[in-house]
C-alpha positions in Angstrom: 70.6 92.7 57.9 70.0 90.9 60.8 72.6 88.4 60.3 75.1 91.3 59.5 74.4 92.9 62.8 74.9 89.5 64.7 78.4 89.0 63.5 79.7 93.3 63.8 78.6 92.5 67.6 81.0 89.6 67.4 83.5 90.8 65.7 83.3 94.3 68.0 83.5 91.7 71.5 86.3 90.1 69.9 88.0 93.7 69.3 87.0 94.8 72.7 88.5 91.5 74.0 91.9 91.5 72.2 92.2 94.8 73.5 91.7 94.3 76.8 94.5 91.2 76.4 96.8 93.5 75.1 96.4 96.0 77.6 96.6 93.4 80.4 99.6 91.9 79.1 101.2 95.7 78.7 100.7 96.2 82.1 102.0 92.8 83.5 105.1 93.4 81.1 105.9 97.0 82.6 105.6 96.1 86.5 108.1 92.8 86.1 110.0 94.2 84.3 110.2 97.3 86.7 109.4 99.8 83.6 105.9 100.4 85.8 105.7 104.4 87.0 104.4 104.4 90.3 102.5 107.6 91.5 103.2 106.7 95.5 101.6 109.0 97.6 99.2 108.9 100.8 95.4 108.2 100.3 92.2 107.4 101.9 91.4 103.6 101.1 87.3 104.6 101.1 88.0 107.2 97.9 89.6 104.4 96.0 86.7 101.9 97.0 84.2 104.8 95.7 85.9 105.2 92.5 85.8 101.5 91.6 82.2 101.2 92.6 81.3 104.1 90.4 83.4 102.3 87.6 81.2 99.0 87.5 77.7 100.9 88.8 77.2 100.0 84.9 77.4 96.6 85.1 75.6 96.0 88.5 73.1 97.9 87.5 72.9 95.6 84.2 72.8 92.6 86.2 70.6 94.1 89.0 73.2 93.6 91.8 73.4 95.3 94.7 76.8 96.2 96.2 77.1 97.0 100.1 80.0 99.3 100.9 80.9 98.6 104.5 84.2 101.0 105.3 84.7 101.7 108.9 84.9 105.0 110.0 88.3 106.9 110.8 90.4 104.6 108.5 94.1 105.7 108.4 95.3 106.7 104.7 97.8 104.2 102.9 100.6 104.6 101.3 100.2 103.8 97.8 99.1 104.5 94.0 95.9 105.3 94.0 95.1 104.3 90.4 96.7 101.2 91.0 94.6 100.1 93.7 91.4 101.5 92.4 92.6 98.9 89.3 93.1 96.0 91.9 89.7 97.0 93.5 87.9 97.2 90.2 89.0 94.2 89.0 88.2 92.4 91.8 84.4 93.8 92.1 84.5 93.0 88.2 85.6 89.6 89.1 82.8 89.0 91.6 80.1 90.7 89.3 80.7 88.7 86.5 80.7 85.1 88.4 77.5 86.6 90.6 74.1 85.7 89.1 71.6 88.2 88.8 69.8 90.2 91.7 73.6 89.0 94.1 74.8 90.6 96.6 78.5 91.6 96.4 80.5 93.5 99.7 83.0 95.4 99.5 84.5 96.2 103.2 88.0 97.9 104.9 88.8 97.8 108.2 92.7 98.5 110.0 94.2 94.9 110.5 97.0 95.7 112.8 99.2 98.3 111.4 97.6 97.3 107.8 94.6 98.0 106.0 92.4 95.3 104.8 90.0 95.4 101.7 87.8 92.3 101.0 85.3 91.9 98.3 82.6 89.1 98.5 80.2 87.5 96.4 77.9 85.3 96.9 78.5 83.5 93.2 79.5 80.2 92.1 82.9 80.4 94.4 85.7 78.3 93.5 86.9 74.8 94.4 89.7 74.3 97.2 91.7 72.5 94.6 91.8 76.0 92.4 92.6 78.0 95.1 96.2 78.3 94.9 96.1 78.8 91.4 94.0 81.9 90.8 96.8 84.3 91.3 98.6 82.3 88.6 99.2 84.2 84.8 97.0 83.0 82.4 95.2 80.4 85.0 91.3 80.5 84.6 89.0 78.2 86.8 88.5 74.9 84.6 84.6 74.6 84.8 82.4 74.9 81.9 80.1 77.3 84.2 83.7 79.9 84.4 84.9 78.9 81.1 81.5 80.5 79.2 82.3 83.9 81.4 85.5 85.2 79.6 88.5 87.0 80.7 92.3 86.5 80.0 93.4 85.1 83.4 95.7 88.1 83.7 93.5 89.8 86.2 94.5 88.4 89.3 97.8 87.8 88.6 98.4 91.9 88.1 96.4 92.3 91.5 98.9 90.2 93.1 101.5 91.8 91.3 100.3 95.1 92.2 99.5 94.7 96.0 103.5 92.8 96.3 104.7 96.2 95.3 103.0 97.9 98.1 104.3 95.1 100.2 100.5 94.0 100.7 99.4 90.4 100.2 96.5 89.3 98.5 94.3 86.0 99.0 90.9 83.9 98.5 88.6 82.3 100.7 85.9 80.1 98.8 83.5 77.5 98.9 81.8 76.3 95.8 78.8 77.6 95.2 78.7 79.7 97.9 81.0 82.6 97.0 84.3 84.0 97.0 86.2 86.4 99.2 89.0 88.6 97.6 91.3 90.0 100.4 94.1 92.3 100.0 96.1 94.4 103.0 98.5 97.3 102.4 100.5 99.1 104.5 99.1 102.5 106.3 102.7 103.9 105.9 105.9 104.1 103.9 107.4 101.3 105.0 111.6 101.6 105.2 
């Protein structure tokens, strides 16, 4: 009995992980190929950051990490799809919870940054090496370490971020140093721009 349980939770994270390929490469089909329906509309940057922390609470809580939510006051709304940037959010808190050991601390902060809002999410996990760096945004590219390999994921993640925050005519980037921790930035414009 024991050994039938053991492989059903294999072959149900195997499901769950096919899935989530599936979905990922759904997704990154529909916004190159322009078939995405964007929900545009004006929105405060702190709901979005709420939302995403409510959607991993789970899996902090699991690991016991503590998330520190430092949104400055008076933020102007952006222009934007709020679904969309609560996915490029959550993945990114997703991304630094699951390369954070346990009892981490991972920030998530926004500030203005000239007529832009900024959004970085840090970790103080494994990080990545400068050599990666340019590569993480890549389709399909996962950090080639045996410490990243073991940790999953289809390597679509980021690239859907960066996909998603070039449609807002955002920018998104790393700052890392190895076994230090990463920092995820994006910034989107306050506006509709013309």
């Amino acid at each position: 009995m024991e050994t039938q349980t053991k492989f059903l939770n294999i072959i149900n994270e195997e499901s769950d992980r096919l899935a989530r390929l599936i979905d990922d490469l759904l997704d990154l089909s529909r916004i190159e190929s322009g078939r995405q329906v964007w929900r545009m509309g004006y929105h405060h940057i702190e709901g979005v950051i709420d939302e995403s922390v409510a959607a991993v609470s789970s899996l902090t809580e699991k690991k016991g990490l503590v998330i520190d939510k430092k949104v400055r006051e008076g933020l102007p709304e952006i222009y934007g799809d709020r679904d969309k940037l609560a996915q490029v959010v959550t993945n990114l808190l997703g991304n630094a919870i699951k390369f954070t050991d346990n009892d981490g601390l991972i920030t998530v902060s926004a500030a203005v940054s000239e007529d832009r809002v900024q959004v970085a999410v840090a970790d103080n996990g494994i990080g990545i090496p400068e050599d990666e760096l340019d590569k993480v945004f890549m389709k399909f590219h996962q950090v080639d370490s045996s410490a990243t390999r073991k940790k999953g994921g289809t390597g679509l993640g980021l690239a859907i971020c960066k996909e998603i925050i070039e449609h807002h005519g955002g920018k998104i980037w790393v700052e890392s140093q190895l076994g230090e921790g990463s920092t995820f930035y994006f910034i989107v414009p306050q506006y509709k721009e013309i």
